[in-house]
N, C-alpha and C positions, 0 to 999 in steps of 0.2 A: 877493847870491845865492850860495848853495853850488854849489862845484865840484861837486858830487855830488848835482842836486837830486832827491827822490823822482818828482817828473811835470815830464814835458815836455807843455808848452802847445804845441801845431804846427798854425799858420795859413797855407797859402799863399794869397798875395795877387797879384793880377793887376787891376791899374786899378780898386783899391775906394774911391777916395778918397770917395764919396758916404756910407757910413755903415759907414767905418772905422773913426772915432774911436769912435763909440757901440763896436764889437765890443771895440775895444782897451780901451776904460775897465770892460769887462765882466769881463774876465780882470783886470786888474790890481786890480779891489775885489773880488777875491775874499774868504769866508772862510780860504781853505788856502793859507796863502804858501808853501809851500815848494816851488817851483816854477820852472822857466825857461820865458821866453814864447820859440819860437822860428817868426820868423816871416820864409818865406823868399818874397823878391820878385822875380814869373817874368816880370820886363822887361818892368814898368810903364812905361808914358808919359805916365801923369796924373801928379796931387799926392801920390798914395799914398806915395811913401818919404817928402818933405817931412814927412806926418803923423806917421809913424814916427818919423823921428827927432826931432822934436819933443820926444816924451817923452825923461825920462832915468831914468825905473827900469828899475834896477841889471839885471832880471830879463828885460829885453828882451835878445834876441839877433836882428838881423838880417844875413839872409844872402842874395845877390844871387846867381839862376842868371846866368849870363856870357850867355845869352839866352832868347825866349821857348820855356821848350821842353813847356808845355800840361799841365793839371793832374795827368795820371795820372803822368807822372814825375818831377813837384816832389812829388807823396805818396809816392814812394818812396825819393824826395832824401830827405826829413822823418823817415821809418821809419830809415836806416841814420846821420843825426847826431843823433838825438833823447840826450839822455844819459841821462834819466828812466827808473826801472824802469817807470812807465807812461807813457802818449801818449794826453794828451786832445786828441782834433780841435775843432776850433774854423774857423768861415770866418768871412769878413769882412765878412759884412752879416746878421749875427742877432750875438743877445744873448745869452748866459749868464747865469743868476738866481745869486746872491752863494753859496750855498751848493753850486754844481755841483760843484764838485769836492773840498771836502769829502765831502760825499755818495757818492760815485762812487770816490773811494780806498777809503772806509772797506768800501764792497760787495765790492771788490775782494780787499782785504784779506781780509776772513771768508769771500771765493769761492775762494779759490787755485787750484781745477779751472778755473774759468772765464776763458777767455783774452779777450776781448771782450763789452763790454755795454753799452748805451745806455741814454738816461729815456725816459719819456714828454716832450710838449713842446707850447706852443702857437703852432701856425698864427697868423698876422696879419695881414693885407690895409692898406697905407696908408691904399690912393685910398680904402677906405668905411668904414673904422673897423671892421670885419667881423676877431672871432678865433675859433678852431676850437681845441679842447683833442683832440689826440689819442694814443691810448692802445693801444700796440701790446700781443701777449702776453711773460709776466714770463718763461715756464719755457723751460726750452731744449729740449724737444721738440717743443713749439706751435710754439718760432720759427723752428725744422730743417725742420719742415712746413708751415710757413706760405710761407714761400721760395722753395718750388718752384712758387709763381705770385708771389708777393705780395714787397713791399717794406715789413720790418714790424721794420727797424729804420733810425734817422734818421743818416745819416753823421756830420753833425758833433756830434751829442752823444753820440758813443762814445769809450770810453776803451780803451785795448788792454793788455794783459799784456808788455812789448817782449820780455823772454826768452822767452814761448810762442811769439810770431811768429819768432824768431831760430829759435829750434830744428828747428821744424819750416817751417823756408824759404817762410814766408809772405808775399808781397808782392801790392802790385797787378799786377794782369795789364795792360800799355802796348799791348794791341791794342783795349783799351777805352778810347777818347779823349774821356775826361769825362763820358762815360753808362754804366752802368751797372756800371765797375771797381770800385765800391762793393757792391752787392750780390752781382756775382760775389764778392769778397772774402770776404763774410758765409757764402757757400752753401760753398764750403769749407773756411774753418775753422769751419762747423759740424758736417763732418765730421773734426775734429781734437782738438776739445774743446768744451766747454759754454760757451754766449750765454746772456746773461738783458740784461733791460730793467729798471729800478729803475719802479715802480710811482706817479712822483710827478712832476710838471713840473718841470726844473729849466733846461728852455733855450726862448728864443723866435725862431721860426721864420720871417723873412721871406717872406711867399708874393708873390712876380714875377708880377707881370698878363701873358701870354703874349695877344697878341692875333693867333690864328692861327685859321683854321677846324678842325672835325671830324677830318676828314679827310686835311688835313695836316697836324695834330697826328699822328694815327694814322700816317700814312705818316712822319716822323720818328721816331718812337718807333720803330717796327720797324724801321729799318735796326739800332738799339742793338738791340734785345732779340732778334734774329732769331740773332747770334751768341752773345749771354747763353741763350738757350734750347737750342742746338746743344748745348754745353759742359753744361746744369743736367742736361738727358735724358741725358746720361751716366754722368751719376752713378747712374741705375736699370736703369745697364747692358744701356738698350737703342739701334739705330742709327738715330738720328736720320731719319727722313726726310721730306721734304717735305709730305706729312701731317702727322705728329708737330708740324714747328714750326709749322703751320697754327694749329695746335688750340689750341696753348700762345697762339697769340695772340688768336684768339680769346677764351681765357680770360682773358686782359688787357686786353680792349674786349669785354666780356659786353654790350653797352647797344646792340650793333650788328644790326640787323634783318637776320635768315637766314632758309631755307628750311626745310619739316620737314625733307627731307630732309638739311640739312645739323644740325639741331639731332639727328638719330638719328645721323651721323655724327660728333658731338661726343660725343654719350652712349655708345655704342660703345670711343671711343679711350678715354674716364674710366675705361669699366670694365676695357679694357687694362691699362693704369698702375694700377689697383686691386690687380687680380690680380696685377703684377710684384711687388708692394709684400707682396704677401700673402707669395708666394713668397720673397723675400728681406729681409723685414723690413727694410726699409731708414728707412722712418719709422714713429712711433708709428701706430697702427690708427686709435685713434681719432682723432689730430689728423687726420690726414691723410682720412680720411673727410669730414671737416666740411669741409675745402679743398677735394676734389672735389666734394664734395656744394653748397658753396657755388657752387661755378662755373658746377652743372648749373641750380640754381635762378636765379640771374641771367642764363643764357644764356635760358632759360626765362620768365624774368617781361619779358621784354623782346620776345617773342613771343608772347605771351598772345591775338593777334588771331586765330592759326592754328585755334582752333574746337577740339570737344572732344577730336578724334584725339592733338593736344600735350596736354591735359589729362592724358586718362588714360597717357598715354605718362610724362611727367613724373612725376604717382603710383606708377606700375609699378616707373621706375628709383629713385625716392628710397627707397621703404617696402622695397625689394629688398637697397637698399644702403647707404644710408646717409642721412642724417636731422638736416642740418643746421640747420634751421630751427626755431624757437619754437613754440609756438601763435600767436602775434599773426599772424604773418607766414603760417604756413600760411593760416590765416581772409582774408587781405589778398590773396594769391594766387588762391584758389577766388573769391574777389568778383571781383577781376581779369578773371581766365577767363572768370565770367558775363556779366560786364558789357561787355567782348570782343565773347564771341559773341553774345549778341545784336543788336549794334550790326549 
């Protein structure tokens, strides 16, 4: 391995020994050798280091925190000994396809504005053989607007610029403990400089069978995203308040049966945030139309039972404002409705 390799590989691992070897034989058959694997272990008590040091290429670096001290600060351990001009993330129980990081320098390379960017990648289910190809957007103004609801880049298949993050004293934020210090990440250095996503699978994505209910899924998620939301409405410079992060959640569980009166009190706050946005140009018009527009229609087709007053209500704010939706999907909504009320 070179003293001076071009990318640092940075995998922190904590008790992966179930399908670590897979992750680790993933990076090592890489196309793009020029690389150090650094992979640091946040006091394991399984087989995981055993497996590690198992291997003996050269290009492995492991490094041991002196104790467990939880992922958000071993990702920041990784950011300040990475030696690599870039930092490709990697975890310990998904796969890398042989060309990721050829691929991903080379973007790199021909992007030099852009300080951070991920692929596309596919989802995979063990227990049913069940996979998902999912396909975030490429441009970095889609992905600056998409953000301010949505999760529409994948942490471990990003590679980062390490002098952009240096410069401009970007790190993970250690109040976010393992949930959502990733996307907060995203959302402001995409106020720093340009994301893009490489338009092609290049990493496979283990999806974890969670066997929780509805609703306690939902109440876990919002402890994380209640402080991710406080932080993201700042950035449209307006003050947060207990409304505001309502609504934000709301639009992260659109699938959840409301009142009319609270679905006009959703359409209201959108058109809020609409007009800040107008006002200070803060994201592109049109993406960011199609985000809120999106939100209204999913909070919306999930209440489709409420009879025609949400109908024409629903109509009034989309053709008013914005105009997220297809033909298919318009036609699929109006059946909805009818079929709805009737019932």
């Amino acid at each position: 391995m070179s003293e001076n390799p071009r990318v640092t590989v940075f995998m922190p691992v904590y008790n992966g020994e179930k399908h670590l070897k897979e992750a680790i034989d993933s990076i090592l058959n890489q196309t793009y050798t020029d690389f150090e694997f650094l992979i640091i272990n946040d006091g394991s008590t399984d087989s995981s280091v055993e497996i590690i040091e198992s291997y003996t290429d050269p290009r492995i670096r492991l490094v041991h925190n002196e104790k467990n001290l939880g992922l958000t600060p071993t990702l920041n351990r990784g950011l300040e000994i990475a030696k690599g001009e870039y930092i490709v993330r990697m975890d310990a129980d998904d796969i890398s396809l042989p060309e990721r990081i050829k691929k991903q320098v080379k973007f790199m390379d021909e992007n030099p504005d852009v300080g951070l960017s991920g692929t596309w990648y596919k989802k995979f289910w063990e227990e049913n053989k069940r996979e998902e190809v999912v396909k975030y957007p490429t441009e970095h103004d889609e992905i600056k607007a998409e953000m301010f609801f949505n999760y529409v880049m994948l942490h471990p298949t990003i590679i980062i610029n390490k002098n952009l993050f240096q410069t401009n004293g970007l790190r993970y934020d250690e109040t976010f403990h393992g949930l959502n210090e990733d996307h907060d990440l995203f959302v402001r250095a995409s106020f720093t400089f340009k994301l893009g996503n490489i338009p092609e699978v290049l990493f496979l994505y283990r999806q974890i069978h969670i066997s929780a209910t509805g609703a306690a899924t939902r109440e876990h998620r919002n402890k994380f995203l209640i402080p991710f939301f406080k932080k993201n409405l700042s950035y449209i410079d307006t003050a947060p308040s207990e409304e505001d992060i309502n609504m934000c959640l709301l639009a992260n569980h659109p699938f959840v049966k409301i009142s009319i009166d609270n679905l006009n009190k959703f359409d209201k706050w959108l058109n809020k945030i609409l007009e800040i946005n107008n006002e200070k140009n803060i994201f592109d018009d049109k993406y960011f139309k199609n985000v809120l527009g999106r939100a209204w229609y999913l909070a919306c087709w999930s209440n489709t039972g409420k009879g025609l007053k949400l109908f024409n209500k629903f109509w009034s704010s989309t053709l008013s404002r914005y105009n997220p939706m297809n033909p298919k999907q318009k036609l699929f909504f109006t059946i909805k409705c009818l079929i709805s009320y009737n019932k």
